[in-house]
C-alpha positions, 0 to 999 in steps of 0.5 A: 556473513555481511558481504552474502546477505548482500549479494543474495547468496542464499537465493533470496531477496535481499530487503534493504533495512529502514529504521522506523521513522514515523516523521519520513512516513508522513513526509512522503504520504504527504507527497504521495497526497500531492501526486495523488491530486495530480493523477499520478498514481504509480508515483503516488503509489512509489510515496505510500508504498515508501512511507510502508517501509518506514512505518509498517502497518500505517493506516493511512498509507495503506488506506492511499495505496490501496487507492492507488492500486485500485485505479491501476487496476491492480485489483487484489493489491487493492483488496490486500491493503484496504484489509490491512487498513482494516486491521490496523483500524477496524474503526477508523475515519476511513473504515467506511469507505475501506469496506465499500471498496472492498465489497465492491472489489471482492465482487468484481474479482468474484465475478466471471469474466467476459471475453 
């Protein structure tokens, strides 16, 4: 029933629903871009992350949340949505750039850490 998926009965998450929206995608990478330029990643992040639910697999949403995450030191998120970037738009304006970072981050996290 409605009422148990809501209430997580079945001890899962429960995922709120957002019909895809291409047009609120773009409107909030458009102020995630405006917190970006302010250096306000996690609110930035929150917009990129929001454009997601409304169109999943959008490349520049994932190309910016990537950055995002990148400079919280959220490293493996980071990792996560320059791939995805990557496989929406292997060829892309930013595939250079998704690379790049991926080369540099994957060598970080295969680096050993010092204490």
């Amino acid at each position: 029933s409605d009422a148990e998926e809501e209430s997580g009965a079945n001890g899962s998450q429960v995922e709120e629903f957002h019909p895809w929206n291409p047009h609120k995608a773009m409107k909030d990478i458009e102020v995630g871009d405006f917190y970006f330029r302010q250096k306000n990643y996690k609110a930035a992040l929150s917009r990129y992350q929001e454009a997601l639910l409304y169109k999943p697999n959008d490349a520049v949403a994932n190309f910016r949340s990537a950055q995002c995450f990148e400079k919280l030191d959220s490293l493996q998120d980071a990792v996560e949505h320059y791939q995805a970037y990557l496989k929406v738009m292997p060829h892309g304006p930013l595939s250079r750039d998704a690379e790049k970072a991926l080369s540099k981050l994957q060598g970080i996290s295969a680096a050993p850490k010092s204490k």
